[in-house]
C-alpha positions in Angstrom: -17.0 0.2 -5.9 -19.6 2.8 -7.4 -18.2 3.6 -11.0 -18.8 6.1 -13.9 -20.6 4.5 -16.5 -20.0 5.9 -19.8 -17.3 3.5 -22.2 -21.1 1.5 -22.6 -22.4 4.6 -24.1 -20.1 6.1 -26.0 -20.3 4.4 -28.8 -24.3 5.0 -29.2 -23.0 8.7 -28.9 -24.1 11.2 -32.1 -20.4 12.0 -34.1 -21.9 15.8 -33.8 -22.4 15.1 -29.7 -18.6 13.6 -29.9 -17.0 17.1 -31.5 -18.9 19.3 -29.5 -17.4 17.5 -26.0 -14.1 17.3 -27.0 -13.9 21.4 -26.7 -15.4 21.1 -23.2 -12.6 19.3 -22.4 -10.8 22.3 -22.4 -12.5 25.3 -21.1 -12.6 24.5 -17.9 -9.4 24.1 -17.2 -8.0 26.9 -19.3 -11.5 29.0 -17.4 -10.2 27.6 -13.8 -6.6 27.3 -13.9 -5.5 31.3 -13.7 -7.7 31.3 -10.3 -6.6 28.1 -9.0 -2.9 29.1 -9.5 -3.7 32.8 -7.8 -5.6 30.4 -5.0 -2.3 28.2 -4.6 -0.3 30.9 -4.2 -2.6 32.7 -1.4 -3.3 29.5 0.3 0.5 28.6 0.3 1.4 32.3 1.6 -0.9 32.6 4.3 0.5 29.1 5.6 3.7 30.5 5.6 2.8 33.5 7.2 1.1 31.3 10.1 4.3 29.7 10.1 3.7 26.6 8.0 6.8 24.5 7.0 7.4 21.2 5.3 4.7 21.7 2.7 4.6 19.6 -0.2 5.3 21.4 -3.8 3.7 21.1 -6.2 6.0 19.0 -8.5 5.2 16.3 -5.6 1.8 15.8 -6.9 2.9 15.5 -10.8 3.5 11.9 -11.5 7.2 11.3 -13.0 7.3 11.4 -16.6 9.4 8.1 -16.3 6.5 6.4 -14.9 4.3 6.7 -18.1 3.8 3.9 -19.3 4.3 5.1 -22.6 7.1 7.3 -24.5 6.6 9.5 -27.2 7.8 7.1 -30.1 5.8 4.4 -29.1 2.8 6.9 -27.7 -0.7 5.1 -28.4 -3.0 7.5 -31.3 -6.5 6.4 -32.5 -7.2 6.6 -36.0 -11.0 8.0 -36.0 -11.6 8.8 -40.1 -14.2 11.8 -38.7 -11.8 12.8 -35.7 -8.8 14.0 -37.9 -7.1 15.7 -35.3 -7.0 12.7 -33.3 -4.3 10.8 -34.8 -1.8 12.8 -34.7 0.8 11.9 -32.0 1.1 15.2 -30.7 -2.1 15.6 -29.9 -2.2 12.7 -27.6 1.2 13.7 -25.9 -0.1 16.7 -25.3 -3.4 15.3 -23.7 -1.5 12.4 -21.7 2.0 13.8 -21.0 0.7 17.4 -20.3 -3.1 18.5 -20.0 -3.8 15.6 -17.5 -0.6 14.9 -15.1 -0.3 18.4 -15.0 -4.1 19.6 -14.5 -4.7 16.8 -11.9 -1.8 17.4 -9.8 -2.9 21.4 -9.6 -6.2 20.6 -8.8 -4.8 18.1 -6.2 -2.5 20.3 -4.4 -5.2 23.1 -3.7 -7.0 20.4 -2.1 -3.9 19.6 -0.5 -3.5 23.1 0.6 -7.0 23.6 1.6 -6.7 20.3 3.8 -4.0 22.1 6.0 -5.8 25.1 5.9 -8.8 23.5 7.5 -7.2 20.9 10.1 -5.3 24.4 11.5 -8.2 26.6 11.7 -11.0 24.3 12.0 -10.0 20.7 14.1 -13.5 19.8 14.6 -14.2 16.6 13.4 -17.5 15.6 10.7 -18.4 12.5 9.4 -15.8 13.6 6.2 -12.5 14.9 8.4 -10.9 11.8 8.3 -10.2 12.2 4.1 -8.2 15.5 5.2 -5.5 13.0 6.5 -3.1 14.1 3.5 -3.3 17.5 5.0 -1.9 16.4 8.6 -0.4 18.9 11.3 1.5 19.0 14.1 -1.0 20.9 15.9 -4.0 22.9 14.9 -4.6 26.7 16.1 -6.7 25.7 19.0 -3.8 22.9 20.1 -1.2 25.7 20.6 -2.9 27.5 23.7 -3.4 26.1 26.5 -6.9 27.8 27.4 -8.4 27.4 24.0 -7.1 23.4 24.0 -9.6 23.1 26.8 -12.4 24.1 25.5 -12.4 21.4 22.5 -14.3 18.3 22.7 -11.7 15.3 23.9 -12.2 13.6 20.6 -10.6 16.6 18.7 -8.2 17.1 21.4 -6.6 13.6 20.7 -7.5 13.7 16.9 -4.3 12.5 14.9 -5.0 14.5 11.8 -4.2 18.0 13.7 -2.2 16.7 16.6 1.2 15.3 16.5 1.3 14.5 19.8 -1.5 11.7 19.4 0.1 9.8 16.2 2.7 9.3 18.1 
């Protein structure tokens, strides 16, 4: 597994380098989020209006708060002397009860979205279709009519990611 490398480094890092990421943290998610909540909401109206059912929510993507590992009483804080912010406990509840479940589950359900977007407009395979599994259909746009299901390829005839029929 290819990893990330940066708990070596961080250590090494400047304090001035430190204080100066922690605000990047921040803006772009508070930069994104308005357009990426307008997005979900376009993305899941146009699947309705194409006659898209059984979508996910969103609240299927945000992990349960039960399965923290940690509750507020007993929530982990880091006592940097030059970070002062940092040990208070409600800054690291709001960081690991809110900012991330909640930011990484919107940001995974417009991929989600976009994923059923693509297998029912566009079911021709690339060497990356099979990650859009999560995103499966019965059948894709070109599956529906007849005429138009002949002129695919057989491989994205039979695909199982935008054709029910085959998963079967």
């Amino acid at each position: 597994m290819d990893r990330v490398r940066i708990g070596c480094n961080y250590s090494r890092q400047p304090f001035w380098k430190v204080c100066l990421g922690v605000p990047l943290i921040y803006l772009p998610i508070i930069t994104t989020v308005p357009f990426v909540v307008a997005g979900v909401f376009l993305i899941k109206t146009h699947l309705r209006y194409v006659g898209g059912m059984d979508i996910k929510s969103y609240w299927d993507f945000v992990p349960a708060w039960i399965s923290h590992r940690y509750g507020n009483s007993e929530q982990p804080t880091i006592n940097v002397s030059q970070l002062h912010f940092a040990h208070y406990r409600f800054f690291w509840i709001f960081n690991c009860k809110l900012y991330c479940p909640l930011s990484v589950a919107l940001f995974r359900y417009a991929v989600y979205l976009v994923k059923i977007v693509e297998n029912w407009w566009c079911p021709f395979a690339h060497d990356q279709k099979q990650d859009y599994v999560e995103g499966a259909i019965d059948k894709s746009f070109w599956h529906v009519d007849p005429d138009e299901l002949n002129k695919l390829h057989p491989d994205d005839k039979e695909n199982r990611i935008w054709n029910e029929k085959r998963a079967q």
